[in-house]
C-alpha positions as CSV (number, residue, x, y, z in Angstrom):
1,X,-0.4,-34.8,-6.5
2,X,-2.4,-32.8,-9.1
3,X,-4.3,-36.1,-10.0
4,X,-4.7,-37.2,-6.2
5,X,-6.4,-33.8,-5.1
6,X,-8.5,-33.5,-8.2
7,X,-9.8,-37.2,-7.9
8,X,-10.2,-36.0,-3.8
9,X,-12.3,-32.7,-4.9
10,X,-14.6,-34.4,-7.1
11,X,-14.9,-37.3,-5.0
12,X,-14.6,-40.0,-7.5
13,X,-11.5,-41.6,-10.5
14,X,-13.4,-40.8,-13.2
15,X,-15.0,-37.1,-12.4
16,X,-11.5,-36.3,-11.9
17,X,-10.6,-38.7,-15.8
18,X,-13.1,-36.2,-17.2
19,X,-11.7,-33.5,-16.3
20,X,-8.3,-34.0,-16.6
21,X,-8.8,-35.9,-20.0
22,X,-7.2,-38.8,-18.7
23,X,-8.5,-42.4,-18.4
24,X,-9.8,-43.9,-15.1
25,X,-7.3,-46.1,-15.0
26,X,-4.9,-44.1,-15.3
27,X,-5.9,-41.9,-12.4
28,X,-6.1,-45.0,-10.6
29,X,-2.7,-45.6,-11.9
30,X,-1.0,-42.2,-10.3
31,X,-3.3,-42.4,-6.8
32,X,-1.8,-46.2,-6.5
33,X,1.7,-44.6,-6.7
34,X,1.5,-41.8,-4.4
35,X,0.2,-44.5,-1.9
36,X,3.0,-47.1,-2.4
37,X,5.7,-44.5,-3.1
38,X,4.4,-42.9,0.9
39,X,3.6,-46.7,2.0
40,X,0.3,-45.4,3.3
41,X,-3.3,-45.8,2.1
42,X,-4.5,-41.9,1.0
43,X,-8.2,-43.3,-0.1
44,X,-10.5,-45.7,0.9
45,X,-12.3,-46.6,-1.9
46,X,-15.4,-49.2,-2.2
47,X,-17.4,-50.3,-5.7
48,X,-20.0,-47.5,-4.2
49,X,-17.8,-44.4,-2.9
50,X,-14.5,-43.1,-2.0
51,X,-13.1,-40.9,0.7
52,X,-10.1,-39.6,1.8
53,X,-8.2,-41.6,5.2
54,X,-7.2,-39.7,7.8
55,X,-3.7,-39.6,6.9
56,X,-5.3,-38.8,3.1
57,X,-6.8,-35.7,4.6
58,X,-3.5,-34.5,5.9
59,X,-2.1,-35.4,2.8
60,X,-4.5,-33.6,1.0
61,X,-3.9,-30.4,1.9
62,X,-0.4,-30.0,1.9
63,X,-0.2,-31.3,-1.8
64,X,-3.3,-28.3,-2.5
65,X,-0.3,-25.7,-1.0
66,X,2.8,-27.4,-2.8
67,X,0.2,-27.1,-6.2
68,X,-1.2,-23.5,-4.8
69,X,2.9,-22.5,-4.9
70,X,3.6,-24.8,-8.1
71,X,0.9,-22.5,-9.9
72,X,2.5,-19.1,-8.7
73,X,5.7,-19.9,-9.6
74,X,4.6,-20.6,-12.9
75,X,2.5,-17.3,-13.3
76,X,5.5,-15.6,-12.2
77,X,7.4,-16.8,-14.9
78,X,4.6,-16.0,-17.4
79,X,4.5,-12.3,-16.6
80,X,7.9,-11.5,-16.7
81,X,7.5,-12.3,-20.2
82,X,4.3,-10.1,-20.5
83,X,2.6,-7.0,-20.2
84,X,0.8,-5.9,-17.2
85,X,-2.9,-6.3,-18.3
86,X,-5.9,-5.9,-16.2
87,X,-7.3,-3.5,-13.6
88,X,-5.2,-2.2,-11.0
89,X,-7.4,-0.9,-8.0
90,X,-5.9,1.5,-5.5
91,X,-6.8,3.6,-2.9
92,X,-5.2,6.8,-1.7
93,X,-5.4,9.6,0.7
94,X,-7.0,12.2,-1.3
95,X,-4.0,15.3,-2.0
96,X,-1.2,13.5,-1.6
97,X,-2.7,11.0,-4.0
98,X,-4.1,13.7,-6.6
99,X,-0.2,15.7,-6.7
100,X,1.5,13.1,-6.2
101,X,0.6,9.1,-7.2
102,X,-1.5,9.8,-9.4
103,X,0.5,11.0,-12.0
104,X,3.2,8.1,-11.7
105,X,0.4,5.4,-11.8
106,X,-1.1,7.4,-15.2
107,X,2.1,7.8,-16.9
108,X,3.1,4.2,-16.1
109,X,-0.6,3.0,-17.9
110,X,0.3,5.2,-20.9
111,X,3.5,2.8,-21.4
112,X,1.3,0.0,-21.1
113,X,-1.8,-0.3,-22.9
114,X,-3.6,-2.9,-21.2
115,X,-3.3,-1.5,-17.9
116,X,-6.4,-0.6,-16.6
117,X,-6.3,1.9,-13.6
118,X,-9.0,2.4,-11.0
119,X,-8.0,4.8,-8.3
120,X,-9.8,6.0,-5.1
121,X,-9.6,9.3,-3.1
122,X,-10.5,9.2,0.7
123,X,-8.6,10.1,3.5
124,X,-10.9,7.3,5.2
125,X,-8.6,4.2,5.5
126,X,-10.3,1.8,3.4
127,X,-9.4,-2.1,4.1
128,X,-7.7,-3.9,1.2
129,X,-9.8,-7.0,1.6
130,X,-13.1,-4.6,2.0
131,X,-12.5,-3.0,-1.2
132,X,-11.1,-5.1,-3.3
133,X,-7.9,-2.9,-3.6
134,X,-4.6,-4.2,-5.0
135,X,-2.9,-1.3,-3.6
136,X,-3.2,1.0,-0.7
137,X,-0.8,4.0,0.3
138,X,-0.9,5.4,3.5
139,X,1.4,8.5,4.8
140,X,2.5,8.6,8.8
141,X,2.6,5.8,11.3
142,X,1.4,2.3,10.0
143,X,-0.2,0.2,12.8
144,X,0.7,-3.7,12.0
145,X,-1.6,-6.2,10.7
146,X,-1.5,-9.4,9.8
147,X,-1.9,-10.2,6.1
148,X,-0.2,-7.4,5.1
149,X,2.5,-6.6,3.1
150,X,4.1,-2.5,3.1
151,X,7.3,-1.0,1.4
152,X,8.0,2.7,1.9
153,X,7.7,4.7,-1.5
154,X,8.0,8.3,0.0
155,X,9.2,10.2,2.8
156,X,7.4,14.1,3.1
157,X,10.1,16.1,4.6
158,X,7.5,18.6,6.7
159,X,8.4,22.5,7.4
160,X,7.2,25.6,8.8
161,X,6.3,28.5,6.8
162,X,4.2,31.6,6.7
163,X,3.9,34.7,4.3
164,X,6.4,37.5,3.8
165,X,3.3,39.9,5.3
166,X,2.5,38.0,8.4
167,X,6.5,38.3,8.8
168,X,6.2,41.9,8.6
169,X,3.7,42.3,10.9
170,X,4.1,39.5,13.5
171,X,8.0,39.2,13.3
172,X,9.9,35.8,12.2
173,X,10.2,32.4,14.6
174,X,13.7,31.7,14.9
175,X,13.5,28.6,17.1
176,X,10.6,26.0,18.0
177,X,9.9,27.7,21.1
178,X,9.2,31.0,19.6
179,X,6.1,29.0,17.7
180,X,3.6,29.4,20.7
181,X,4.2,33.7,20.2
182,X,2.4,33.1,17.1
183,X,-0.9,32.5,15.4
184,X,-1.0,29.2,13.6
185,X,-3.1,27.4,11.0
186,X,-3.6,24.0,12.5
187,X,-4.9,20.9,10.7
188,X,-7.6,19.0,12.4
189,X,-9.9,16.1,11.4
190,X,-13.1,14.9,13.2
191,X,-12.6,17.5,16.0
192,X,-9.1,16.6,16.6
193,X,-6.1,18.7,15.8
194,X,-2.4,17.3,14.6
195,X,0.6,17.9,16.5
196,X,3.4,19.9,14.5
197,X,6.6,17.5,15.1
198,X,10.6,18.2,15.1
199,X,12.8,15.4,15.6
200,X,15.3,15.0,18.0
201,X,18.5,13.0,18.2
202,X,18.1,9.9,19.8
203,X,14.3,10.8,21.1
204,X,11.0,10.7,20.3
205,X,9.8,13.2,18.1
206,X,9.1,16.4,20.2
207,X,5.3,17.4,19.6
208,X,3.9,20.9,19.8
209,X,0.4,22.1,19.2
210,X,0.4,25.5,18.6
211,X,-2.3,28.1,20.0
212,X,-4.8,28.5,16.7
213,X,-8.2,30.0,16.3
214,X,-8.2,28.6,12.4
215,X,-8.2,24.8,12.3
216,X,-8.4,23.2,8.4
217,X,-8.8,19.5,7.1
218,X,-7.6,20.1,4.3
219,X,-3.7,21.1,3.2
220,X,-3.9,22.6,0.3
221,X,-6.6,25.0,2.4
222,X,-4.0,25.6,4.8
223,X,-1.3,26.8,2.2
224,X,-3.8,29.2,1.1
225,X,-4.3,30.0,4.3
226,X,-0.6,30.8,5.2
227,X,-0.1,32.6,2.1
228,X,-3.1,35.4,3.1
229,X,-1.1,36.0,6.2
230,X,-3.4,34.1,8.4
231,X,-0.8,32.7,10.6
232,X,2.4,30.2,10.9
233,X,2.0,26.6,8.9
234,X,3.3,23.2,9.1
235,X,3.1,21.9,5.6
236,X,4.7,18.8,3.7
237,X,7.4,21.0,1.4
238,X,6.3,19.4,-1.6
239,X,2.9,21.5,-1.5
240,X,4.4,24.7,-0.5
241,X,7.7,24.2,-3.4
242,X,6.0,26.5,-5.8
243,X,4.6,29.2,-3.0
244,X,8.3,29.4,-1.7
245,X,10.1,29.7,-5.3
246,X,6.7,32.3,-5.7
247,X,7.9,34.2,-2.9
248,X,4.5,33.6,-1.8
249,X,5.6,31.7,1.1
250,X,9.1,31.8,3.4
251,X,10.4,28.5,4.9
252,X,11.2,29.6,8.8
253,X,13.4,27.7,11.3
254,X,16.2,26.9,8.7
255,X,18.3,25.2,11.8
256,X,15.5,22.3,12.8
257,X,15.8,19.4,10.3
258,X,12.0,18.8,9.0
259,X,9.9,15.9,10.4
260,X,9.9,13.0,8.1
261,X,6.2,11.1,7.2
262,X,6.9,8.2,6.0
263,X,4.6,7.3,2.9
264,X,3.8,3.1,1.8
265,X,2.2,1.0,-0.6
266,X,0.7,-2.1,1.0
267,X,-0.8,-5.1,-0.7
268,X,-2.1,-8.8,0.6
269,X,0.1,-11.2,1.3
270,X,0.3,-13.4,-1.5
271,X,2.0,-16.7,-2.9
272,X,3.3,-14.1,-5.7
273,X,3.5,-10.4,-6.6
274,X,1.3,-9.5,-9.6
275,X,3.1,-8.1,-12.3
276,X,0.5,-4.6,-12.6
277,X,1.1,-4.1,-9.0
278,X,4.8,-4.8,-8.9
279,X,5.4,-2.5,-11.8
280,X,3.2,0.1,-9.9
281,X,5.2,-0.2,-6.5
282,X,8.4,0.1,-8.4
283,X,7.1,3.2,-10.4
284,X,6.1,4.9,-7.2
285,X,9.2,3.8,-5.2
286,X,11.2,5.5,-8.1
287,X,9.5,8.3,-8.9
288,X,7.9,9.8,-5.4
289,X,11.3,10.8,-3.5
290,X,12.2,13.3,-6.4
291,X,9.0,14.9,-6.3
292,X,9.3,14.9,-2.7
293,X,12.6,17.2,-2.3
């Protein structure tokens, strides 16, 4: 097959002897066998030029996915006996990316020497393809594309939480519905503002969007925010951790199980996994849900 398709790319037996540093007739030999082994003609072939019979054509590319797969396989098995090696590109939303994958992905190239690392910031959701990312992760809701692969590295368990002062002055939220008695610190992007959410058996999520007159993009900003007293925050608990064990923060509605956001790592589809990326998906997958609780 390998013979057949080169001889097809390069359009003639002995462009494809060249480069395969076999003799003409001896890709003559292996075409001659394909065709008698399939009792079908794959080339027409003249003392002037060649080309490939409709059947051939069909042929053709079928054998260039069985050698496409052939090839993989093959790399696969190279790797496992290997280091990862290379540059790994991947794009991230900006905090959760800086506290949190980051430091996997770095400790992971400091076992491995010849990892390269080349990792992006935005909140923007960059394409894979557009890029030229090997990795993208993505918190919340993931919309379905074709192309794409995703596994779930993460879940952000999310809470609501002010500072002991606003407590003392505004009074504690004992259920959901107390919420809208109080002044919140909203996160909104491009003129749009994010529903807090609390799950419910058996139901959609139940969405609430508090009454603010302080609306952030960033979380990290709202955390501060919360712990000046400015008002009631829904926050991933992995940012607040250390303001709560501080004392700078209080974690309110102790009854209401958090939201859950989902976080992913999504890649191309491919014939095979790289071994850089597959290391990196299984460092993250590993390490993210303790750093998450």
């Amino acid at each position: 097959m390998a013979v057949f398709v080169k001889a097809a790319d390069l359009g003639s037996f002995a462009a494809a002897a060249d480069a395969l540093d076999l003799s003409g007739p001896m890709v003559g030999k292996h075409v001659r066998f394909l065709e008698q082994r399939l009792g079908v003609r794959l080339i027409n072939r003249t003392t002037r030029r060649q080309s490939l019979t409709e059947f051939g054509r069909a042929y053709y590319d079928r054998c260039r996915s069985v050698l496409a797969e052939a090839e993989a396989a093959d790399a696969l098995a190279a790797e496992q006996l290997s280091e990862p090696r290379g540059k790994l590109r991947v794009t991230m939303p900006v905090l959760f990316g800086r506290r949190c994958v980051a430091p996997v992905l770095l400790e992971l190239a400091g076992r491995h020497p010849q990892l390269e690392l080349d990792l992006s910031f935005s909140d923007s959701l960059t394409e894979l393809s557009d890029g030229g990312f090997d990795l993208a992760i993505r918190t919340g809701t993931l919309q379905d594309k074709a192309g794409l692969i995703a596994r779930r590295i993460a879940r952000q368990r999310m809470i609501v939480c002010a500072s002991p002062s606003y407590l003392a002055t505004h009074g504690t939220p004992r259920e959901i519905e107390d919420i809208g008695k109080h002044q919140a610190i909203l996160y909104g992007r491009s003129g749009h503002a994010s529903p807090w959410l609390f799950p419910r058996d058996d139901q959609p999520p139940m969405q609430l969007m508090p009454v603010s007159r302080f609306r952030l993009d960033d979380l990290d900003a709202i955390a501060d925010a919360a712990a000046a007293g400015m008002g009631v925050a829904w926050l991933p608990y992995w940012l607040v951790r250390e303001r709560i064990q501080a004392g700078a923060l209080v974690p309110l509605l102790p009854n209401q199980t958090g939201f859950l956001y989902d976080g992913y790592a999504l890649w191309l589809q491919a014939p095979y996994l790289p071994l850089k990326v597959r290391l990196a998906v299984d460092a993250l997958a590993a390490a993210l849900p303790g750093l998450m609780t």
